[in-house]
C-alpha positions in Angstrom: -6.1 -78.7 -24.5 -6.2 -74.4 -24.1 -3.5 -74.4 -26.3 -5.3 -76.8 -29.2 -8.5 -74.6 -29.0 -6.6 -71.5 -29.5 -4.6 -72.5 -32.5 -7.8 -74.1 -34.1 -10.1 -70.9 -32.9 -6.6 -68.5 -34.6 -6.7 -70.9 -37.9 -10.6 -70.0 -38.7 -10.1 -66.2 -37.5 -7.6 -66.3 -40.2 -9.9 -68.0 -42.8 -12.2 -65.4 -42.3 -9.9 -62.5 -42.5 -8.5 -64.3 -45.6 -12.0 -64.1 -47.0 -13.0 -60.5 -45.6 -9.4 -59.0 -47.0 -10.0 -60.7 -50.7 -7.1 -62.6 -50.6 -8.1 -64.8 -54.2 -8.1 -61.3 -55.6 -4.8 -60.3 -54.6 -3.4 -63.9 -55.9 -4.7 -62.9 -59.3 -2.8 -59.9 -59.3 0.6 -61.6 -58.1 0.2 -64.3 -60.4 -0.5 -61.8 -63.0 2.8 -59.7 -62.0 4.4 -63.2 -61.9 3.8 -63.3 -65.8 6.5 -60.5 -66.2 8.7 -60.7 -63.7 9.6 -64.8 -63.7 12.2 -64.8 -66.5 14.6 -61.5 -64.6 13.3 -63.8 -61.2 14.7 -66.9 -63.0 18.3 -64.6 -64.3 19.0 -63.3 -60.8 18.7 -66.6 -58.9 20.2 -68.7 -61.3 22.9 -65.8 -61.4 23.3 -66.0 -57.8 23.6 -69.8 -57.0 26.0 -69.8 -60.1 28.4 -67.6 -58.4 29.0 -71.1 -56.1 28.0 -73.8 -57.9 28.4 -72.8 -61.6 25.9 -71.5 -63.9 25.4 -74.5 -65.6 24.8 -76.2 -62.0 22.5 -73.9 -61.0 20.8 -74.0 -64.3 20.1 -77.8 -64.0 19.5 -77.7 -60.6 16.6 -75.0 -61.5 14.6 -76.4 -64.1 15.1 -80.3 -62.2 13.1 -78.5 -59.1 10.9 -76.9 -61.3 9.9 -80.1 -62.7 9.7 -81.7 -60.2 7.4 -79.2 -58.1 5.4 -78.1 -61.2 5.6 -80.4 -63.5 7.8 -80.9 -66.9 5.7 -77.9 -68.7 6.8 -75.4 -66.4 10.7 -77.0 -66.4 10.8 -76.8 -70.1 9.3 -73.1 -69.8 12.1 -72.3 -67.4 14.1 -73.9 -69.5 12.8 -71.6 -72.6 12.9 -68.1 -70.4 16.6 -68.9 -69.5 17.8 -69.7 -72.8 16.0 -66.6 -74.6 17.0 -64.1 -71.5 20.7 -65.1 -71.5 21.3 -63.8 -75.3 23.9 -60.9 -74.3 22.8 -57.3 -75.4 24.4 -55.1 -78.2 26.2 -52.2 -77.5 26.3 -50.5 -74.3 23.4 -48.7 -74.6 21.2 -51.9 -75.0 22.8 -53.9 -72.1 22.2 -50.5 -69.8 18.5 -50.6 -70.6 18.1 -54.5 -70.5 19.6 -53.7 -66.5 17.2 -51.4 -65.9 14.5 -54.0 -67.5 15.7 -56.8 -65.5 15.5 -54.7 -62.4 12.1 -53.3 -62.7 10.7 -56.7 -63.8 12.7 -58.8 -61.3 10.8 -56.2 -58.5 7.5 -56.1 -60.2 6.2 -58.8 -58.1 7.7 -58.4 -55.0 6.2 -54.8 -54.7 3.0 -56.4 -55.8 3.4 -59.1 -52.7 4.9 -56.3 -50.3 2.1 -54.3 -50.9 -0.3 -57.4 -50.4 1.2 -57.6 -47.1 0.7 -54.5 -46.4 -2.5 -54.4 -47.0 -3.3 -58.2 -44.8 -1.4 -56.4 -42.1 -3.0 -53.3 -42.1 0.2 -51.6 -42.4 0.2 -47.3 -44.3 2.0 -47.2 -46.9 5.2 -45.1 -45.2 4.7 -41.1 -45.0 7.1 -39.2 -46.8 7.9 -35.5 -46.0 7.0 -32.8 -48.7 9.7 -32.9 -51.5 10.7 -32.3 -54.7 10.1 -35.2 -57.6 14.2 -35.7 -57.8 13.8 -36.4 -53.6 10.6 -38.8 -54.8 12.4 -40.1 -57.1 15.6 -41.5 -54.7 12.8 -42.9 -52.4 11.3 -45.0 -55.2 14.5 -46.2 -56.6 15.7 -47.3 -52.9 12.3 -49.2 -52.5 13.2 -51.3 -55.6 16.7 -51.8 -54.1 15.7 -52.9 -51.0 13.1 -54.9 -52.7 15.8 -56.8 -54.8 17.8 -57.3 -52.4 15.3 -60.2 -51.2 16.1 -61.4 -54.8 19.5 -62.2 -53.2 17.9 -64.1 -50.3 15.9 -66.4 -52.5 19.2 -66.9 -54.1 21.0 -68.1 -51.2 18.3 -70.2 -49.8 18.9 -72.1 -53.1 22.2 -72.3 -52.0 22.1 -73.4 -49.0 19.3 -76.2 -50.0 21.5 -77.2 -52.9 24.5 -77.5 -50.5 22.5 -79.5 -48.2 21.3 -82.0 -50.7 24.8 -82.1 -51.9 25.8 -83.2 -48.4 22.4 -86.0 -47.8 23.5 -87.5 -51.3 27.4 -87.8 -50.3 26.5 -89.0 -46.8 24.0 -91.8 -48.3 26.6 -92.9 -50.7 28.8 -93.3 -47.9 26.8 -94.5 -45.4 25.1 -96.8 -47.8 28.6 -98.6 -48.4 28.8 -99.6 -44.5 25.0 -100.1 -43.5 21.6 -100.4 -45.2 19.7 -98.2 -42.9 20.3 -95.1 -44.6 17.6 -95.4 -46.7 15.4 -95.2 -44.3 16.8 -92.1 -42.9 17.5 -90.2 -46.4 13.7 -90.6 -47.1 12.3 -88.2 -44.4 15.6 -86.1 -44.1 14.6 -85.2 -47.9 11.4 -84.3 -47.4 12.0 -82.9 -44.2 14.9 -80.5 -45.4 12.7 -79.6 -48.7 9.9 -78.4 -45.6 12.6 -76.7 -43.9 13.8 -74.2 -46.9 10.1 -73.7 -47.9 9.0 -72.7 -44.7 12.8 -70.5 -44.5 11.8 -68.9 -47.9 8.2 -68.2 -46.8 9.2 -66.4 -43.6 12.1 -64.4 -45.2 9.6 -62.8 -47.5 6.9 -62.0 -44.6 10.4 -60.7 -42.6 11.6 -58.5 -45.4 9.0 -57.4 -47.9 6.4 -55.6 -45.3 7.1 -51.6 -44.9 7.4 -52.6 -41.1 9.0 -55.7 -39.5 7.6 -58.2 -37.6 9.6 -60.8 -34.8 10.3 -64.2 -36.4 7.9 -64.7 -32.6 4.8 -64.0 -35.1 6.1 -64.9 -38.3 7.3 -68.3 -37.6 4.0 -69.9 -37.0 2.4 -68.4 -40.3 5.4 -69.4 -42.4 4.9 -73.2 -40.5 1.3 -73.0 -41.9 2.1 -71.7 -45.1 4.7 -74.4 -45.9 2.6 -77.2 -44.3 -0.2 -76.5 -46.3 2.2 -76.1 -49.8 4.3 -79.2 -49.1 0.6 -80.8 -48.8 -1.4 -79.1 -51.6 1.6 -79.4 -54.1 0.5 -82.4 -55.1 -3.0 -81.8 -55.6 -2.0 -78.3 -57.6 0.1 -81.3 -60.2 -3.1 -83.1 -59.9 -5.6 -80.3 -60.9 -3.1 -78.7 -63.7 -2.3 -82.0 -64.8 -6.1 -82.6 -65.8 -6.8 -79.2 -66.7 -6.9 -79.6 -69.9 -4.9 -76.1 -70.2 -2.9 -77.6 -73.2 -5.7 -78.4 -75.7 -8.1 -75.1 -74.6 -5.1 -72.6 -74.5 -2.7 -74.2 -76.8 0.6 -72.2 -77.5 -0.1 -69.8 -74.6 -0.6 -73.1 -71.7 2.7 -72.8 -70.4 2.1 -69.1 -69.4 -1.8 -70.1 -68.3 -0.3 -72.9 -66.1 2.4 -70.2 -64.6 -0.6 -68.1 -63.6 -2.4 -71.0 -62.0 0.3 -72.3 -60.2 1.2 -68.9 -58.6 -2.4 -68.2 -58.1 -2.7 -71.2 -55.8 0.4 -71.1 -54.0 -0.4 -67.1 -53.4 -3.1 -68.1 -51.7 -1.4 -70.4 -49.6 0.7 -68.0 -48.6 -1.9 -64.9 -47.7 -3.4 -67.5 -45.5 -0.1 -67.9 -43.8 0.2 -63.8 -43.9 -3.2 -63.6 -42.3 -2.6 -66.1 -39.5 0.2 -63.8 -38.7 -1.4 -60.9 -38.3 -4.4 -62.8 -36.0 -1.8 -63.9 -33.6 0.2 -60.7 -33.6 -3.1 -58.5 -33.5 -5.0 -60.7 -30.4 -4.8 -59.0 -27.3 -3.5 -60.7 -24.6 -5.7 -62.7 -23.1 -8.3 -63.0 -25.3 -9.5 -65.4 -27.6 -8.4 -65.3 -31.1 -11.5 -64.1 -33.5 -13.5 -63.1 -29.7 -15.7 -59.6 -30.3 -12.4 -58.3 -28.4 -10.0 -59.3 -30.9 -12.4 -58.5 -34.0 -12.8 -54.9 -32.2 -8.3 -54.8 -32.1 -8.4 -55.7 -36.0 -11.0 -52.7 -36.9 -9.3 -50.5 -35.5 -6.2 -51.5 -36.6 -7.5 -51.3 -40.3 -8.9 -47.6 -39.6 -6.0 -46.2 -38.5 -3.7 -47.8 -41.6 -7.1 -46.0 -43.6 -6.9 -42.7 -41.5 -3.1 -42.9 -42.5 -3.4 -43.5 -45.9 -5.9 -40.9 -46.2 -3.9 -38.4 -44.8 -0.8 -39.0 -46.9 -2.9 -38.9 -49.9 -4.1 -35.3 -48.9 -0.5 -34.5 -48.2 0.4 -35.7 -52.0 -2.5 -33.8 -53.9 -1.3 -30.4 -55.4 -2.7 -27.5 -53.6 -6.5 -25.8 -55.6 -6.1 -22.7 -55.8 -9.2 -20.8 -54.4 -12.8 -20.7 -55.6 -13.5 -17.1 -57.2 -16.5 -17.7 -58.6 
């Protein structure tokens, strides 16, 4: 019963902080960043299942879950982005700068979510010693590798989900041959394994995105939530966008309107999860989740990361010269 009371009293302390940190505002911002960043998103996944599979495979396989999470206007916009990003550049020239494109675009939302966690978590952003701008430079282009390298991970956990349903569909056929009961069986390992790579995916970017690392210990039951509440609410975002009459207000540009809704929902899905992380991670032990104790841990928690910030953006402004006046 303890253990019911605390997970209920952690789930509002985290509907408040998801209120008191804005969190609707930062999904308007990611789904904004989404905008520009899904077609390089959609080349470096697709790119990355296809080195298994195939890039025709992975292709299918992309715009069939697409559809069938979002609905056939966002499959044929995947569709669309593919087919117009995959036209091969002229000259070398050209292909260099449509890299460097693809890899600032491809990270333009994930340093938009990073620095959303950041913020959720209370983490500074990271100090960096007094240097020159080729020194500040390096540092920025290693936080946009390291950010793409969770491009990678997304990649494989497409993988390894398409792998697995490979394996469910070859076991039913050959189970099915023998017995009838696999059909029972196949319709909640599905669903169950489509949970199990939303709720991976959620916690690999709460692991790897943040400037400092939390244990799976905290991040597992905030990436539980998060996926819970998605694998629930996925059906009432088809619902609403379904209804929304985005086609006949918006016209040609309702595929991109639908995009920004879509991400703008499941954002905020996923701050939630991010702030009931940081409740159970910043309640002292033995108190209560959301207890004048634990709200008194957050403050200062979020004045230090201020106090940090604040120092580092004194350590960044050019020197005045004096007053002679």
């Amino acid at each position: 019963m303890n253990t019911i009371r605390y997970a209920w009293q952690a789930l509002i302390a985290a509907a408040i902080q998801w209120i008191d940190d804005q969190c609707p505002r930062l999904a308007a911002a990611l789904s904004y960043y989404t905008v520009f960043s899904l077609a390089p998103l959609l080349i470096i996944v697709v790119g990355v299942v296809g080195l298994v599979f195939g890039s025709g495979t992975a292709h299918n396989e992309l715009v069939g879950e697409v559809t069938e999470l979002a609905g056939p206007q966002l499959g044929d916009l995947v569709t669309s982005l593919l087919a117009a990003a995959s036209r091969p550049a002229e000259g070398i020239v050209a292909t260099v700068i449509a890299l460097v494109t693809l890899l600032i675009g491809a990270t333009g939302v994930l340093v938009e979510l990073r620095r959303s966690l950041d913020g959720v978590w209370c983490i500074p952003e990271p100090t960096q010693p007094e240097a020159n701008w080729l020194v500040k430079g390096w540092v920025l282009v290693r936080t946009r590798l390291l950010t793409f390298s969770m491009l990678f991970a997304i990649g494989f956990l497409m993988m390894v989900s398409l792998m697995l349903s490979a394996y469910l569909s070859a076991a039913d056929q050959w189970v099915s041959a023998h017995t009838g009961g696999w059909v029972a069986i196949a319709q909640v390992l599905n669903p169950l394994l489509s949970f199990v790579v939303i709720m991976a995916f959620f916690g690999s970017l709460m692991m790897g995105l943040p400037s400092r690392r939390f244990s799976w210990r905290h991040v597992l039951p905030g990436a539980f939530v998060s996926a819970l509440l998605f694998t629930l609410g996925k059906s009432l975002i088809g619902f609403y966008l379904g209804r929304a009459a985005a086609a006949s207000v918006y016209g040609a540009a309702s595929s991109v309107v639908v995009v920004m809704l879509w991400v703008y929902f499941s954002s905020m899905i996923f701050l939630y999860g991010a702030e009931l992380t940081w409740v159970l991670k910043s309640c002292p032990q033995g108190a209560a989740p959301g207890s004048p104790e634990h709200r008194a841990a957050m403050q200062a928690a979020r004045h230090r990361a201020i106090d940090a910030m604040e120092v580092q953006r004194e350590r960044d402004m050019p020197a005045q010269p004096p007053y002679s006046g």
